[in-house]
mmCIF file of the N, C-alpha and C atoms, coordinates in Angstrom:
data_MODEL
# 
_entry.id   MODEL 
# 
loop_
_atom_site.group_PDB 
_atom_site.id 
_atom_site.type_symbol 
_atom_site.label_atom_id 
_atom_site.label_alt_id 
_atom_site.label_comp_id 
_atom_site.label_asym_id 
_atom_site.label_entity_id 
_atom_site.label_seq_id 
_atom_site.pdbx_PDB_ins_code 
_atom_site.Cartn_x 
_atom_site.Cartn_y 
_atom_site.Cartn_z 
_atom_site.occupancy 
_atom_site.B_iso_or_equiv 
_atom_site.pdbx_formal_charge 
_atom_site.auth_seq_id 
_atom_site.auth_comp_id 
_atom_site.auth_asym_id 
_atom_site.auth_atom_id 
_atom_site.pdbx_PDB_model_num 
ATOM 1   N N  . UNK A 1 1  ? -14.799 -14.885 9.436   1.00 0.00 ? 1  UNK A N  1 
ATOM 2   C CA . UNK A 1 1  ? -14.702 -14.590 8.027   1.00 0.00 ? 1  UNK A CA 1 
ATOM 3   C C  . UNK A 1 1  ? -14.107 -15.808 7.323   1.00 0.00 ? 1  UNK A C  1 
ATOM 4   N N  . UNK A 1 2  ? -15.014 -16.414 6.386   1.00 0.00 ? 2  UNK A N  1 
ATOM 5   C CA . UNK A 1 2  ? -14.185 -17.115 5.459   1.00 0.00 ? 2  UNK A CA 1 
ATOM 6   C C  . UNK A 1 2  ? -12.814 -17.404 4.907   1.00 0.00 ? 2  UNK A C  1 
ATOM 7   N N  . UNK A 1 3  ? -11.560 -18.034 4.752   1.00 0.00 ? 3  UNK A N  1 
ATOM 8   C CA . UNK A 1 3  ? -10.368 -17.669 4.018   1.00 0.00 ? 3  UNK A CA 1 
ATOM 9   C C  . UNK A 1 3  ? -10.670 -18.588 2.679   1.00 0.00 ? 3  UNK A C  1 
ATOM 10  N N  . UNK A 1 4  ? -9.694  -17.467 2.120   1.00 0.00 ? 4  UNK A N  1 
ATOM 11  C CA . UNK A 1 4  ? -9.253  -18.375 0.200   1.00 0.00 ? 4  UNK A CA 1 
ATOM 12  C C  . UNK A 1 4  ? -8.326  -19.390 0.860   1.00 0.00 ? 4  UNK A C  1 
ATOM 13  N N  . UNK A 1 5  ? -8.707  -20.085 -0.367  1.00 0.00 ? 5  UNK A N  1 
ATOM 14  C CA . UNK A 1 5  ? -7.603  -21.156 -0.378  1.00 0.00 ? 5  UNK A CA 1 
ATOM 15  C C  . UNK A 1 5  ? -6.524  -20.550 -1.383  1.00 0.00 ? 5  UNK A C  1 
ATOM 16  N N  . UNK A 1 6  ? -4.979  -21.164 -1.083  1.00 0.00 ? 6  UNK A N  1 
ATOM 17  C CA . UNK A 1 6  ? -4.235  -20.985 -1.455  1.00 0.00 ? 6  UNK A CA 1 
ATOM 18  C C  . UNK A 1 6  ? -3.548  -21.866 -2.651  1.00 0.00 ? 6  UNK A C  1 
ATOM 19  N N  . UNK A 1 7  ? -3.094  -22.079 -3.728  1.00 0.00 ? 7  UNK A N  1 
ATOM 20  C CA . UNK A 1 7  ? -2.229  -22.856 -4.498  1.00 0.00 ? 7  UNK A CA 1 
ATOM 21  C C  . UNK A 1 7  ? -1.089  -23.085 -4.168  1.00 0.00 ? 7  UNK A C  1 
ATOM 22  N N  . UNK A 1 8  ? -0.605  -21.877 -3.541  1.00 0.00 ? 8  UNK A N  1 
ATOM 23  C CA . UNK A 1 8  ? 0.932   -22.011 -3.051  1.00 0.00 ? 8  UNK A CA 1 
ATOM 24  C C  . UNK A 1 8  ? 1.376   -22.946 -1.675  1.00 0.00 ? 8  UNK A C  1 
ATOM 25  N N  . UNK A 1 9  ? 2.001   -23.478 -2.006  1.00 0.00 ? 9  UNK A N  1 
ATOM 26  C CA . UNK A 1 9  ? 2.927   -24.359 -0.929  1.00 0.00 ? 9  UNK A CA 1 
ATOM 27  C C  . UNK A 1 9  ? 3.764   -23.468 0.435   1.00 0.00 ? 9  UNK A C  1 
ATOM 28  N N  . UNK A 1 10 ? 3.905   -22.390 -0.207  1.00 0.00 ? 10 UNK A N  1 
ATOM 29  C CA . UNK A 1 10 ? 4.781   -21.347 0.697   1.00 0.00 ? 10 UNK A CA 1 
ATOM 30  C C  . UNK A 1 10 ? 3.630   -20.617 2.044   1.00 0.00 ? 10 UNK A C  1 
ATOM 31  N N  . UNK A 1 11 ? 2.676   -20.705 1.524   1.00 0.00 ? 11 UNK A N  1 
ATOM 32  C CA . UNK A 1 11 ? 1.757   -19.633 2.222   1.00 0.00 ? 11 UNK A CA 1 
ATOM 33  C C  . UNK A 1 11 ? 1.851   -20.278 4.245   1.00 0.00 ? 11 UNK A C  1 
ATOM 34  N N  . UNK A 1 12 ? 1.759   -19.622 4.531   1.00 0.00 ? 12 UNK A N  1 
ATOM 35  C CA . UNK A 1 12 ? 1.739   -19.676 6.193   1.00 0.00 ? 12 UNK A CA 1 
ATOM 36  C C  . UNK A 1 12 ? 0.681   -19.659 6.459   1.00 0.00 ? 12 UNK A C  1 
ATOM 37  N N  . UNK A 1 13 ? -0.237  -18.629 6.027   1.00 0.00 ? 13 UNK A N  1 
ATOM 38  C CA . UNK A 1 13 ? -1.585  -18.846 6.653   1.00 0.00 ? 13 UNK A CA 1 
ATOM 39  C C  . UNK A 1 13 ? -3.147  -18.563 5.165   1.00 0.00 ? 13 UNK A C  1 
ATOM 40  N N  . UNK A 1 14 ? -3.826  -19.157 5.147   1.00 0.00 ? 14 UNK A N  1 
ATOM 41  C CA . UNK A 1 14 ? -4.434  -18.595 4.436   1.00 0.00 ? 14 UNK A CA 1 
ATOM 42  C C  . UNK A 1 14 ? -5.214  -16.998 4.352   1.00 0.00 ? 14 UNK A C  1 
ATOM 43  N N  . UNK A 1 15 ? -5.427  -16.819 3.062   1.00 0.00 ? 15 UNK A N  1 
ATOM 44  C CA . UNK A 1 15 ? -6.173  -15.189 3.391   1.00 0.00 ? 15 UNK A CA 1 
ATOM 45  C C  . UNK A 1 15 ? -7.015  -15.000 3.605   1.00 0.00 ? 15 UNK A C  1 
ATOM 46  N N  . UNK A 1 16 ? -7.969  -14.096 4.164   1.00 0.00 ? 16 UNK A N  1 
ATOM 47  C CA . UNK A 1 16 ? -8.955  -14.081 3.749   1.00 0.00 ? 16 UNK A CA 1 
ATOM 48  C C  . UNK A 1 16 ? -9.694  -13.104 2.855   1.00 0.00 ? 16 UNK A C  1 
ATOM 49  N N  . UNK A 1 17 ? -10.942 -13.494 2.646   1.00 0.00 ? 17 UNK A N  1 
ATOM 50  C CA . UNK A 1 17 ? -12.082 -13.192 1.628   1.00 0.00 ? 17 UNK A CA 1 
ATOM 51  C C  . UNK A 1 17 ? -11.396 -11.203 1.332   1.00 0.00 ? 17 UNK A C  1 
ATOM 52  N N  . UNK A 1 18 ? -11.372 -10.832 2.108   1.00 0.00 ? 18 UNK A N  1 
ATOM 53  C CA . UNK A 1 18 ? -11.357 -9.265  2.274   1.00 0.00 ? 18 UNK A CA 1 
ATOM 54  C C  . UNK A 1 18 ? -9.505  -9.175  1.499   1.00 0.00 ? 18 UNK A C  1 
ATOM 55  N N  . UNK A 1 19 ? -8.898  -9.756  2.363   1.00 0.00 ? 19 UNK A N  1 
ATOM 56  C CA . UNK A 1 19 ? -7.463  -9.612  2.275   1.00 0.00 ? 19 UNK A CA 1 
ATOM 57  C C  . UNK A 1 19 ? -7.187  -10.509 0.530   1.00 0.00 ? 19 UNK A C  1 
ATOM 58  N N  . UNK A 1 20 ? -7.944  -10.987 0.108   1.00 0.00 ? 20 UNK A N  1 
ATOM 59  C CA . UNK A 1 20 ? -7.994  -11.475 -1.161  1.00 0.00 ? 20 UNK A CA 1 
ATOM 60  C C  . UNK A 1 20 ? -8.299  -10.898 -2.389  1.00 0.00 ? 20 UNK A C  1 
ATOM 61  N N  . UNK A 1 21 ? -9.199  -10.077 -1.880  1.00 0.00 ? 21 UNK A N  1 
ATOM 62  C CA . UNK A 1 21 ? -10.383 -8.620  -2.476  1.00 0.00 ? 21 UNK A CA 1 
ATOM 63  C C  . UNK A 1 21 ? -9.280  -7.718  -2.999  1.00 0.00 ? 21 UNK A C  1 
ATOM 64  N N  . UNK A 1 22 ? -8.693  -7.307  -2.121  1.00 0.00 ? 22 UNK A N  1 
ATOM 65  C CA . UNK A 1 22 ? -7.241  -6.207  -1.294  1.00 0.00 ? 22 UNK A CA 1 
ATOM 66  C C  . UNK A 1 22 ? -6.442  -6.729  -2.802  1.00 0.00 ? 22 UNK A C  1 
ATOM 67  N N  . UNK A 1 23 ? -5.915  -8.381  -2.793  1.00 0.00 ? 23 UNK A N  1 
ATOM 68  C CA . UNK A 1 23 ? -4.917  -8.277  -3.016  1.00 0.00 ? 23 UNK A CA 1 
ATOM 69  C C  . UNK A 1 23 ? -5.173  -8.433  -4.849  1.00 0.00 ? 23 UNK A C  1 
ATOM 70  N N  . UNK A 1 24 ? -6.644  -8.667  -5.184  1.00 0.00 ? 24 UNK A N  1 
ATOM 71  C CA . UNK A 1 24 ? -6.852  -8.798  -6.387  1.00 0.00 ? 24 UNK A CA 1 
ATOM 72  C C  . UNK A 1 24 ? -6.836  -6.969  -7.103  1.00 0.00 ? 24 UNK A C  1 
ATOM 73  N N  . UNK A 1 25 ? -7.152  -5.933  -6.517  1.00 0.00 ? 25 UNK A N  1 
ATOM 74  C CA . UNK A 1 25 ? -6.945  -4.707  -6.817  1.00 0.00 ? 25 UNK A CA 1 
ATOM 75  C C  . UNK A 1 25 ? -5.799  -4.568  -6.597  1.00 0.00 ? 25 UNK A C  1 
ATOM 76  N N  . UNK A 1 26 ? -4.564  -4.646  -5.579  1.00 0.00 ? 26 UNK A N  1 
ATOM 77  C CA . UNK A 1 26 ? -3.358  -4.386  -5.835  1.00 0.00 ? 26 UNK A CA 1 
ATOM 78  C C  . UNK A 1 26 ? -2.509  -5.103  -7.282  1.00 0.00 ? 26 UNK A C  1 
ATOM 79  N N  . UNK A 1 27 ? -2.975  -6.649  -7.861  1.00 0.00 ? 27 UNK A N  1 
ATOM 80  C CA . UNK A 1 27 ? -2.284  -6.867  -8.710  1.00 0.00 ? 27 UNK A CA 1 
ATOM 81  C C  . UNK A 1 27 ? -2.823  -6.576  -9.962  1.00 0.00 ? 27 UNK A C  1 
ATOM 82  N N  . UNK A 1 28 ? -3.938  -5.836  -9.963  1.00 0.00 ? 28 UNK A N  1 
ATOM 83  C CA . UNK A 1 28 ? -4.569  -4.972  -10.958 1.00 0.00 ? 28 UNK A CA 1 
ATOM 84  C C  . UNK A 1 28 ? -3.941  -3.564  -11.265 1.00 0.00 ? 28 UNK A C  1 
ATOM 85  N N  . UNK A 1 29 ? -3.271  -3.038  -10.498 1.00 0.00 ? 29 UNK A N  1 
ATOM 86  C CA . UNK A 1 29 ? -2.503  -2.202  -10.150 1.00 0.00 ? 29 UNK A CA 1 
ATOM 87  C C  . UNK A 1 29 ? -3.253  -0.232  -9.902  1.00 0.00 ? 29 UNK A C  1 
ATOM 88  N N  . UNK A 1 30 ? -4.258  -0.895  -8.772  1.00 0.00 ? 30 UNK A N  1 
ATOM 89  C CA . UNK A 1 30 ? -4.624  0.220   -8.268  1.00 0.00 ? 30 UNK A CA 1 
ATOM 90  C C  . UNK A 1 30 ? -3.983  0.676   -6.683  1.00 0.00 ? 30 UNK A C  1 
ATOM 91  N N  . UNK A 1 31 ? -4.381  1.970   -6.510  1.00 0.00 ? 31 UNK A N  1 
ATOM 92  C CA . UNK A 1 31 ? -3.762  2.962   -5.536  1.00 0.00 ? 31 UNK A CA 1 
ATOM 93  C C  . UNK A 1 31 ? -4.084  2.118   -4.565  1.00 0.00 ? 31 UNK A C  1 
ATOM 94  N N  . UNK A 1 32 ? -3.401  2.654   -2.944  1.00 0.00 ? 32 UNK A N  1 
ATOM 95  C CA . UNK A 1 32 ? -3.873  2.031   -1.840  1.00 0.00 ? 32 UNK A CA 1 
ATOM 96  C C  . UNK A 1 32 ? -5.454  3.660   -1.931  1.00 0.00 ? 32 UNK A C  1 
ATOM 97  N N  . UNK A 1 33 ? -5.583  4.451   -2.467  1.00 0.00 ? 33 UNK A N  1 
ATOM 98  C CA . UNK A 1 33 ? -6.472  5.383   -2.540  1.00 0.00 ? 33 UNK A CA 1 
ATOM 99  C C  . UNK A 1 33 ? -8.069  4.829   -3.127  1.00 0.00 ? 33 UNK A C  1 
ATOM 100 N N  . UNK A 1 34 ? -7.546  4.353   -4.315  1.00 0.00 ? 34 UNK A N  1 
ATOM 101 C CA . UNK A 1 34 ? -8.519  3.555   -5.342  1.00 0.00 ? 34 UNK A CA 1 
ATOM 102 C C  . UNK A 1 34 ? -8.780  2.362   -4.668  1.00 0.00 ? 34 UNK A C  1 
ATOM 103 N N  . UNK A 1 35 ? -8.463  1.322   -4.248  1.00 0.00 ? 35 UNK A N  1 
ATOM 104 C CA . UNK A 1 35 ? -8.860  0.527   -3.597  1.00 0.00 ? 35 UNK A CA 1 
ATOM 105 C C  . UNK A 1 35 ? -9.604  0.970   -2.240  1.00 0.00 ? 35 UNK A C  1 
ATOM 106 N N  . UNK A 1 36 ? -9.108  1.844   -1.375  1.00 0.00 ? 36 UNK A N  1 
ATOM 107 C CA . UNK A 1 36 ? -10.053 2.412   -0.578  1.00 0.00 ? 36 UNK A CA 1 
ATOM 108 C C  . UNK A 1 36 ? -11.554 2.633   -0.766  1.00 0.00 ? 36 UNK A C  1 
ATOM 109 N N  . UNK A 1 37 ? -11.664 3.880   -1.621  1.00 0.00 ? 37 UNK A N  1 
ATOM 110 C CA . UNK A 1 37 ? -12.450 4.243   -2.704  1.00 0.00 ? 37 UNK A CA 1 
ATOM 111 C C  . UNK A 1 37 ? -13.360 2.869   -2.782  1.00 0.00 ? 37 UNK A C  1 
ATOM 112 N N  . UNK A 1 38 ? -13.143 2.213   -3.715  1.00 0.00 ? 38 UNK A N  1 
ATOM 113 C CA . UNK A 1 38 ? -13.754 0.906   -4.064  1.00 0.00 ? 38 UNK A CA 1 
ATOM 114 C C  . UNK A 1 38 ? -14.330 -0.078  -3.202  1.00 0.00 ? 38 UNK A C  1 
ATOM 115 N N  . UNK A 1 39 ? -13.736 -0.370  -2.009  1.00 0.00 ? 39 UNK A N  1 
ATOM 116 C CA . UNK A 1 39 ? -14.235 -1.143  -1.086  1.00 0.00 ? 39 UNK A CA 1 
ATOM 117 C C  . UNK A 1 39 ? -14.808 -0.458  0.116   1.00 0.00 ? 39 UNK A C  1 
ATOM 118 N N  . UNK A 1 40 ? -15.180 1.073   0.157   1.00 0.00 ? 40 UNK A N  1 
ATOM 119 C CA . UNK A 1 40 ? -15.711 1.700   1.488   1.00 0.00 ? 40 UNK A CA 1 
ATOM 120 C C  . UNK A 1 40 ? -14.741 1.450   2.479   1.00 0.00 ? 40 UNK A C  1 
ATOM 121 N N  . UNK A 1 41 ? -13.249 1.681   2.431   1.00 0.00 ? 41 UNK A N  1 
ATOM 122 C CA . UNK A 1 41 ? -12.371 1.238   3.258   1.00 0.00 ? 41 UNK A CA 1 
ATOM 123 C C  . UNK A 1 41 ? -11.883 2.922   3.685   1.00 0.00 ? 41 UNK A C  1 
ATOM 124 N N  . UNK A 1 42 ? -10.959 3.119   5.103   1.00 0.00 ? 42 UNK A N  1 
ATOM 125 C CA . UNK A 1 42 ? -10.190 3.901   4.750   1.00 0.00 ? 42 UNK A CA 1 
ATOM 126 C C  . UNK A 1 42 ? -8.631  3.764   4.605   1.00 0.00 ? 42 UNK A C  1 
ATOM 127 N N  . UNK A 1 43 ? -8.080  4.664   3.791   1.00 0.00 ? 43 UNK A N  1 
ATOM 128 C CA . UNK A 1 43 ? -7.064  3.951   3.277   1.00 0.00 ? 43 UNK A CA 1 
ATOM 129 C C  . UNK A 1 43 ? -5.530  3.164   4.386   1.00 0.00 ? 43 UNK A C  1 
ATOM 130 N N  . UNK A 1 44 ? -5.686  3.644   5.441   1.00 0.00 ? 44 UNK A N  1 
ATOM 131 C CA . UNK A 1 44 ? -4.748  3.154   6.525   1.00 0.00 ? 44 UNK A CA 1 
ATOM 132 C C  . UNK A 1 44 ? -5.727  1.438   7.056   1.00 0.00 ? 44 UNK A C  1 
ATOM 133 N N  . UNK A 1 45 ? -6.413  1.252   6.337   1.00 0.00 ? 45 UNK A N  1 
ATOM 134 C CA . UNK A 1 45 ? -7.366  -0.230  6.460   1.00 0.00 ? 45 UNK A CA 1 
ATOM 135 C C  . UNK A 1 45 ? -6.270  -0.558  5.111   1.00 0.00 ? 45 UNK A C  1 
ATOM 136 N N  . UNK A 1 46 ? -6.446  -0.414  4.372   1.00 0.00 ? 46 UNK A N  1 
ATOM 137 C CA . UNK A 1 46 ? -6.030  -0.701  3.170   1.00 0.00 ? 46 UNK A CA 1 
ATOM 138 C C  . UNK A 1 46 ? -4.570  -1.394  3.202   1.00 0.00 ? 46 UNK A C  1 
ATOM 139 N N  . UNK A 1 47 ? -3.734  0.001   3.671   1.00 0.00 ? 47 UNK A N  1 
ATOM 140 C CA . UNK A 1 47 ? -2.221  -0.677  4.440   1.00 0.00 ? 47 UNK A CA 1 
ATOM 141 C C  . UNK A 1 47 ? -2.324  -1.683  5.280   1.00 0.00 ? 47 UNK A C  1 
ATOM 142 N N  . UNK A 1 48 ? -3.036  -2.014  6.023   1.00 0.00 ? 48 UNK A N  1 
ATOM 143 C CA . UNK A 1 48 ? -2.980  -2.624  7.084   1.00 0.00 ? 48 UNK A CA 1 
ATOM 144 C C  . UNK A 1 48 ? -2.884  -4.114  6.384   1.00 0.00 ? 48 UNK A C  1 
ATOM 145 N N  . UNK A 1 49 ? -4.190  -4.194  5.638   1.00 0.00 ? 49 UNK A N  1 
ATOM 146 C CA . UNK A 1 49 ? -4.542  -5.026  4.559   1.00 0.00 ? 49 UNK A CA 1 
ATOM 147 C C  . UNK A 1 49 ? -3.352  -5.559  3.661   1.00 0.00 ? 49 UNK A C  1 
ATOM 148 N N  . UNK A 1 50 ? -2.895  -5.099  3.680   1.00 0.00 ? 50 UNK A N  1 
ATOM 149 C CA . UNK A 1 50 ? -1.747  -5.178  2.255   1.00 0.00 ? 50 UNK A CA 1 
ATOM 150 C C  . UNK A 1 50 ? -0.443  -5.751  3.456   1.00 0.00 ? 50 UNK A C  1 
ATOM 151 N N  . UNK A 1 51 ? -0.436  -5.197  4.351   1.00 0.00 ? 51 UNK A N  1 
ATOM 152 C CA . UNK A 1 51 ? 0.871   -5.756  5.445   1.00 0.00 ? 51 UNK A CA 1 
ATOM 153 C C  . UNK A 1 51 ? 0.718   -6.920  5.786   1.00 0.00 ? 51 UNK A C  1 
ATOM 154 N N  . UNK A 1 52 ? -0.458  -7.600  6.303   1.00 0.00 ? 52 UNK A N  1 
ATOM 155 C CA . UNK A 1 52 ? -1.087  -8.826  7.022   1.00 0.00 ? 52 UNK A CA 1 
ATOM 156 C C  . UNK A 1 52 ? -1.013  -9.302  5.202   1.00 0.00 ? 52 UNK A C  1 
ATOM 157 N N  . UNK A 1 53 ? -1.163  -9.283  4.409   1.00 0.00 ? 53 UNK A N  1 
ATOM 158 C CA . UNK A 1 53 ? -1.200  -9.702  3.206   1.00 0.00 ? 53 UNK A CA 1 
ATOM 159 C C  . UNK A 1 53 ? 0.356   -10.563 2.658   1.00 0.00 ? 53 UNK A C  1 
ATOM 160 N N  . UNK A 1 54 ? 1.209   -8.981  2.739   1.00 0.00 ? 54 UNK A N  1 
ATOM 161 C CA . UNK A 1 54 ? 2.453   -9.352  2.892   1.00 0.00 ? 54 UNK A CA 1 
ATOM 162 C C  . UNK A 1 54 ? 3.290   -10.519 3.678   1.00 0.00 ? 54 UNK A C  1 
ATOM 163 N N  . UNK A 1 55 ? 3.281   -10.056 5.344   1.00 0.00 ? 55 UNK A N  1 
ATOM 164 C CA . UNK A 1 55 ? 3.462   -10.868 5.752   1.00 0.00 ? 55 UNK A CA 1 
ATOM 165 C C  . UNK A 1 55 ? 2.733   -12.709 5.738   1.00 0.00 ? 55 UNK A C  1 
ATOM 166 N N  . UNK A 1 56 ? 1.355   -12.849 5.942   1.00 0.00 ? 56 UNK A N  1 
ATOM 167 C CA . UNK A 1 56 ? 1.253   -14.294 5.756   1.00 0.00 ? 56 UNK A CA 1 
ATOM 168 C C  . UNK A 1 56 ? 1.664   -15.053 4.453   1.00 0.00 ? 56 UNK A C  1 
ATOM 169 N N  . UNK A 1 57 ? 2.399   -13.888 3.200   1.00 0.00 ? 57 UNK A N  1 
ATOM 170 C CA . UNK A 1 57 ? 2.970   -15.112 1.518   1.00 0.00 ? 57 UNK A CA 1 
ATOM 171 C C  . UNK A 1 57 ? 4.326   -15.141 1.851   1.00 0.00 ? 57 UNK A C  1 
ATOM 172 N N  . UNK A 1 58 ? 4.708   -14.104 2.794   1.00 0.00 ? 58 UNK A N  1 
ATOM 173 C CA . UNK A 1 58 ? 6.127   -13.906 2.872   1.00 0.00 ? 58 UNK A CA 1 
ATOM 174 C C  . UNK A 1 58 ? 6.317   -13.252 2.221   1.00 0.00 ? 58 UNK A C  1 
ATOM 175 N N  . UNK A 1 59 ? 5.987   -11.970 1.527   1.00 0.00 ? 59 UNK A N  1 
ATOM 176 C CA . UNK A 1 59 ? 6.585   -11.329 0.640   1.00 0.00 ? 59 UNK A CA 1 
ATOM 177 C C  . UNK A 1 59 ? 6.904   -9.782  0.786   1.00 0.00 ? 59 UNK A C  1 
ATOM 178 N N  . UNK A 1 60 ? 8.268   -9.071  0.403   1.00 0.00 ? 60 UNK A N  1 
ATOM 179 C CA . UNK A 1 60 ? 8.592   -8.194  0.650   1.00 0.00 ? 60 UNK A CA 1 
ATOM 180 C C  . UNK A 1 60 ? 8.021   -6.832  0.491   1.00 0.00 ? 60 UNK A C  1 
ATOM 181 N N  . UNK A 1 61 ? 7.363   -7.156  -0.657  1.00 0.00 ? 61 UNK A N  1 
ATOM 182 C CA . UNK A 1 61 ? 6.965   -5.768  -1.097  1.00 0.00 ? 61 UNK A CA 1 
ATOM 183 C C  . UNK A 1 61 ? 5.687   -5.620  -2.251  1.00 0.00 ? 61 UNK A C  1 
ATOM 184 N N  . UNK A 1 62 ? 4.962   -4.723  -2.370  1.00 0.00 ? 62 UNK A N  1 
ATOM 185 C CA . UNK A 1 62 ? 3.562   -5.152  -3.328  1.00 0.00 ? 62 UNK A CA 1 
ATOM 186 C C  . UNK A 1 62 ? 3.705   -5.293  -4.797  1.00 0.00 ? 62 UNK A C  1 
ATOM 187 N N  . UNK A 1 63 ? 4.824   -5.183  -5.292  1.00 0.00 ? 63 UNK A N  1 
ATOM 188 C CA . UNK A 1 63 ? 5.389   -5.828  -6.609  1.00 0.00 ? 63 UNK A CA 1 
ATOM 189 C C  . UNK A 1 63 ? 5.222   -7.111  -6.544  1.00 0.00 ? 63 UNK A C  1 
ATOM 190 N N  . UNK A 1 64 ? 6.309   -7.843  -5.469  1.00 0.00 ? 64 UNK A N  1 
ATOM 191 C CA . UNK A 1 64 ? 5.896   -9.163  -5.157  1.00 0.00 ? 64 UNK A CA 1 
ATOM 192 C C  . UNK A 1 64 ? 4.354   -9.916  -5.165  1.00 0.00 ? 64 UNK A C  1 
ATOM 193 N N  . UNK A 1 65 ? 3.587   -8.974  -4.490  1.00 0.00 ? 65 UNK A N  1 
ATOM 194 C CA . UNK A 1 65 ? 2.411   -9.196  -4.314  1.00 0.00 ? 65 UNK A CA 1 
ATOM 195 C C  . UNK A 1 65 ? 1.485   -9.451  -5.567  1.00 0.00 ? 65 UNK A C  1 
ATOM 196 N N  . UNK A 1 66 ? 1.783   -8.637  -6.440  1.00 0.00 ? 66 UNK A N  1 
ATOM 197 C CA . UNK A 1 66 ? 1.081   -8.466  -7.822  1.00 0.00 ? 66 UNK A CA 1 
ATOM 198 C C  . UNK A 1 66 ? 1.483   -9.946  -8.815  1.00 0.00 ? 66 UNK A C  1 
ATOM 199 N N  . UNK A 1 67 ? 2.968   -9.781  -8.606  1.00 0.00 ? 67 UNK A N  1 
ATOM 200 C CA . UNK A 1 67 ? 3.622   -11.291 -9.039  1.00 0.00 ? 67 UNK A CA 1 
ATOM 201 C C  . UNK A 1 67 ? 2.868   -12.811 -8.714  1.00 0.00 ? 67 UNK A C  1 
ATOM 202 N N  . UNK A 1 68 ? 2.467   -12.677 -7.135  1.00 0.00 ? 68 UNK A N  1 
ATOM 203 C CA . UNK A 1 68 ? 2.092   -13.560 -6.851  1.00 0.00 ? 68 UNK A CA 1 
ATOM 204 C C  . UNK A 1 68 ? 0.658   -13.771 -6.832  1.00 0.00 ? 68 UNK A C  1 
ATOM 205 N N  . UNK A 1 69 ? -0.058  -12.688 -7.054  1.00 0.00 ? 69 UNK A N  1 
ATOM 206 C CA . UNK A 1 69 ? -1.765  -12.612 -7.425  1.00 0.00 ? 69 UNK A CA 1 
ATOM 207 C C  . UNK A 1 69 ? -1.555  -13.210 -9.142  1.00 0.00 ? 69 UNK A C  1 
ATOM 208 N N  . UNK A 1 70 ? -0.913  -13.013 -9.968  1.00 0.00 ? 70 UNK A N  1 
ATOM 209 C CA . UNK A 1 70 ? -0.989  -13.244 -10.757 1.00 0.00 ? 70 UNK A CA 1 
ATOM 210 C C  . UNK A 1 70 ? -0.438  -14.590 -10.945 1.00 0.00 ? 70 UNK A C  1 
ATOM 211 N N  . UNK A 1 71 ? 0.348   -15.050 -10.657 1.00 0.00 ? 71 UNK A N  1 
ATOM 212 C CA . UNK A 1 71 ? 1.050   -16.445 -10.963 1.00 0.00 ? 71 UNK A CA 1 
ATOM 213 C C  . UNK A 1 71 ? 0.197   -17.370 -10.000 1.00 0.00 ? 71 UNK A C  1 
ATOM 214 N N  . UNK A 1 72 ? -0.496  -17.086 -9.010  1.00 0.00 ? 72 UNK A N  1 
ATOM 215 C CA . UNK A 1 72 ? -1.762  -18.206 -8.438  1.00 0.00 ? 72 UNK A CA 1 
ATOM 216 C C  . UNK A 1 72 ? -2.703  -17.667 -8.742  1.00 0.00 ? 72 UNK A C  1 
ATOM 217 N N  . UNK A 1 73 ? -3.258  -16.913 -10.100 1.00 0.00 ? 73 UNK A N  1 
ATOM 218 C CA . UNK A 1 73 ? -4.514  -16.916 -10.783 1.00 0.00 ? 73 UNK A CA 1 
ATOM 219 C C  . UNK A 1 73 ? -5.339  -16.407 -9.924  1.00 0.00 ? 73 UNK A C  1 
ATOM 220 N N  . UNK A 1 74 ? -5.076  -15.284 -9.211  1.00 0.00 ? 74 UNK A N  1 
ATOM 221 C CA . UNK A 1 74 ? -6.624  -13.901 -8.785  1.00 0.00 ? 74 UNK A CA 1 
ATOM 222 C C  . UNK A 1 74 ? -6.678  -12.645 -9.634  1.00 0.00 ? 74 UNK A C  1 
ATOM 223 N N  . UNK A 1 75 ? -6.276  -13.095 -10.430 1.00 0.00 ? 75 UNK A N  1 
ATOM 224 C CA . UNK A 1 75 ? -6.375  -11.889 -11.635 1.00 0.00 ? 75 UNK A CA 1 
ATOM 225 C C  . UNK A 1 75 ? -6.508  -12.479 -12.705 1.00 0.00 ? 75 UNK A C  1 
# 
């Protein structure tokens, strides 16, 4: 699978295409339900998604996440 490239200096690993998808609906601020929904996922894919997400920016929690979709421009 393809990965995004990153802007950030912090990132550990890049994301990829899917986990990018993931993280552009979380800083849109839909459900881990609605994003399911939306991508033919089920929603424990979704978590999973959002954890591996978490962990490779370093970030604690999907607030963070939204912060950081937005301040490196995927939203």
């Amino acid at each position: 699978m393809a990965a995004v490239l990153d802007r950030s200096e912090t990132q550990r690993e890049p994301l990829t295409v899917r986990e990018a998808e993931v993280l552009r609906l979380v800083a849109s601020g839909a459900t881990n339900k609605e994003i399911a929904e939306r991508l033919h996922l089920s929603e424990g894919t979704v978590k999973n998604h959002i954890s591996r997400i978490l962990g490779r920016l370093g970030l604690r929690d999907r607030t963070q996440a939204e912060l950081y979709a937005q301040s490196n421009g995927l939203v």
